[in-house]
C-alpha positions as CSV (number, residue, x, y, z in Angstrom):
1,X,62.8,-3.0,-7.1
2,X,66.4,-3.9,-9.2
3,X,68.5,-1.5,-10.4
4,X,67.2,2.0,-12.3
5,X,71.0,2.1,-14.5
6,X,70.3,-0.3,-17.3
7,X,73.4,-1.0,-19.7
8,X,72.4,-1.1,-23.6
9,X,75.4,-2.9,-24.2
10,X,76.3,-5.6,-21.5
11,X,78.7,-5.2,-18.8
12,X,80.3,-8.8,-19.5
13,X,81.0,-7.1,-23.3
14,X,82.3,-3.8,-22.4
15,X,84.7,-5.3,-19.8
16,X,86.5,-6.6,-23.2
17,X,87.4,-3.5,-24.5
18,X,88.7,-1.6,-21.4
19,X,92.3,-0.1,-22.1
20,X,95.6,1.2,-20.3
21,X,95.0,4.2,-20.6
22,X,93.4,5.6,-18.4
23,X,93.6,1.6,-16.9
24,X,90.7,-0.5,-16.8
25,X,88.3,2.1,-18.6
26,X,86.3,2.3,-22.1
27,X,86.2,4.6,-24.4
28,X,83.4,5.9,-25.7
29,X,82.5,7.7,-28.9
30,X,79.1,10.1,-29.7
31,X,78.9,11.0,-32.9
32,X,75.7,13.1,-32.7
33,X,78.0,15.2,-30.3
34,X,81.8,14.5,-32.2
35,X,82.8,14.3,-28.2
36,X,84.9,11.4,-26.7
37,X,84.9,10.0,-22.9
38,X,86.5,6.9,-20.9
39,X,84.4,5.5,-18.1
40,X,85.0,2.4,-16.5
41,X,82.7,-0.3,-18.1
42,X,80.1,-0.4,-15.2
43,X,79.2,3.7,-15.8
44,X,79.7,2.9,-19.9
45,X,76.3,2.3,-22.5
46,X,73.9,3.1,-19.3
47,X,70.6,4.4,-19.5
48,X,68.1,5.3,-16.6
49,X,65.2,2.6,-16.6
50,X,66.1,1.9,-20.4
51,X,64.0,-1.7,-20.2
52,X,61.6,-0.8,-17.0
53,X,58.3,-0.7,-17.4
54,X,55.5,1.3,-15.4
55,X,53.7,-1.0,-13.1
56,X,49.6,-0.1,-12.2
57,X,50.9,1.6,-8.5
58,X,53.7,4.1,-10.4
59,X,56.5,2.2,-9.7
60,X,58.9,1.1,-12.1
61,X,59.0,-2.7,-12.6
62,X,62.6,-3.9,-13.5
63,X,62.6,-7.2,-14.4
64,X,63.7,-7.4,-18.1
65,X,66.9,-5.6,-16.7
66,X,66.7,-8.5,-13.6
67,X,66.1,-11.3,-16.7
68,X,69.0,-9.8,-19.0
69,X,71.5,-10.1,-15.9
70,X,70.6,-13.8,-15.8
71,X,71.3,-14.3,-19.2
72,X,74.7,-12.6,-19.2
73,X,75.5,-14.3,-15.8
74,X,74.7,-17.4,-17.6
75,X,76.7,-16.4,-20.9
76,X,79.8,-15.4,-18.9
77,X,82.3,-18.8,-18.7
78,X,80.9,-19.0,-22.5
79,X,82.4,-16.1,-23.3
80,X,85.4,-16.6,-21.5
81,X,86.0,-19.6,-22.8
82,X,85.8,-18.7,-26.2
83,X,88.0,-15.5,-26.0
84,X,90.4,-18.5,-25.1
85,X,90.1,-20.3,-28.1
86,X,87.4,-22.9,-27.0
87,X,84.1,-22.4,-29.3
88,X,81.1,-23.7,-26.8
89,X,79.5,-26.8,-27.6
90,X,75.4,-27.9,-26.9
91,X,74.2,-26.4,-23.9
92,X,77.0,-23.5,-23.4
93,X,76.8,-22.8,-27.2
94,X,72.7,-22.1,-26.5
95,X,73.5,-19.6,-23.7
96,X,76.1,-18.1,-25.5
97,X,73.7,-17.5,-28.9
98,X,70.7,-16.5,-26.4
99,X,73.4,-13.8,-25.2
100,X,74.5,-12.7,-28.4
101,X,70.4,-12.7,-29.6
102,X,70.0,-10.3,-26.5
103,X,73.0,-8.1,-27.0
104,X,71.7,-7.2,-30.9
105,X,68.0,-6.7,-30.1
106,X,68.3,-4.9,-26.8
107,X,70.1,-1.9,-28.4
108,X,68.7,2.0,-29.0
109,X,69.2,1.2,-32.9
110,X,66.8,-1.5,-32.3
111,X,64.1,0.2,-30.3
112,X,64.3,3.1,-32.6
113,X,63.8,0.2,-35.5
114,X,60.8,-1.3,-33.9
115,X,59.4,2.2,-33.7
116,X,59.4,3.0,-37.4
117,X,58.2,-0.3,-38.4
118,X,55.0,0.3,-35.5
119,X,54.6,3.5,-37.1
120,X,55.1,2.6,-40.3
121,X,52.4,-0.2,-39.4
122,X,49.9,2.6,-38.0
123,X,50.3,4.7,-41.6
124,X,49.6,1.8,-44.1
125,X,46.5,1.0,-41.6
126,X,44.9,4.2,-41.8
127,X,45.5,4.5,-45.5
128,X,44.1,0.9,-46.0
129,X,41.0,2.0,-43.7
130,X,40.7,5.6,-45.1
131,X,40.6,4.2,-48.6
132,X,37.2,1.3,-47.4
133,X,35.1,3.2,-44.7
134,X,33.4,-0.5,-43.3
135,X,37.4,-1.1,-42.6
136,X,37.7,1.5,-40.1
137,X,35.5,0.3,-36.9
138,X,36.4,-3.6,-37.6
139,X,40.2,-2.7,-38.1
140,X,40.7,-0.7,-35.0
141,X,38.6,-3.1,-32.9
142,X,40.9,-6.1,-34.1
143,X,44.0,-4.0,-33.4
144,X,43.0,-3.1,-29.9
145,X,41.9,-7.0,-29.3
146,X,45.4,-8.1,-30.6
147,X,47.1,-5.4,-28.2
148,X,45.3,-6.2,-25.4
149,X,46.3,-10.0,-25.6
150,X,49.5,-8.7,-26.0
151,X,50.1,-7.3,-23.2
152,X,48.5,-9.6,-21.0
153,X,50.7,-12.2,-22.7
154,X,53.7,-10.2,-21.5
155,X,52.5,-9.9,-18.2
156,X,51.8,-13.5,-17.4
157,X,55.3,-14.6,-18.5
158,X,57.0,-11.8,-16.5
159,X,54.9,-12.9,-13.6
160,X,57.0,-16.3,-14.0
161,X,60.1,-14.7,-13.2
């Protein structure tokens, strides 16, 4: 089992912005709350099992939080480097876009944006299959199907890892 504190925002990213004041710690600002806070980077843009997934036995399974590691351990001399002044070229160029690719979609804003287009989805669905009753039973059965496949999908490539 990895890690249950999962950063939304990547520890190699926050360690950019850490100040002076109090030294080597980022602030942070929540809106929702108007409240301020500095934390060092590796308490900062955390969330308790924010990409774990429930495995068959109960346990949580922590491997897209093992997999973004990887990909930010991989994305680190990139980043360095660039910071410098040196823009990555072929190969580092790839890790570095693969990190910046993860960085944006890994975000609350863009788990809360998946959820209203699912939703959204699920609405024009049941409107279509409301409006043409022999749409209903076919419709659902093809949704489930797709799911299904899915998820097994998933599974098999996280079985890779």
């Amino acid at each position: 089992m990895g890690p249950k504190s999962h950063h939304v925002i990547p520890r190699l990213h926050l360690a950019n912005f850490v100040g002076d004041e109090p030294r080597g710690q980022v602030w942070t600002y929540d809106s929702l709350n108007l409240k301020s806070w500095s934390a060092i980077p590796d308490e900062t843009a955390t969330q308790t099992h924010f990409y774990s997934v429930p495995d068959q036995d109960g346990t949580m399974d922590t491997r897209i939080e093992t997999m973004l590691s990887e990909f930010e351990s991989r994305a680190a001399p990139h980043y360095r480097a660039l910071l410098s002044g040196n823009v990555p070229v072929e190969q580092a160029k790839m890790e570095f876009a693969e990190f910046l690719g993860l960085m944006f979609s890994r975000t609350t804003a863009m788990r809360r944006m998946h959820a209203e287009i699912t939703g959204r989805g699920i609405q024009i669905q049941q409107y279509a299959t409301a409006l043409h009753d022999g749409l209903s039973l076919s419709s659902c059965e093809r949704w489930r199907k797709t799911m299904d496949l899915s998820r097994m999908r998933l599974r098999q490539r996280f079985a890779k890892l």
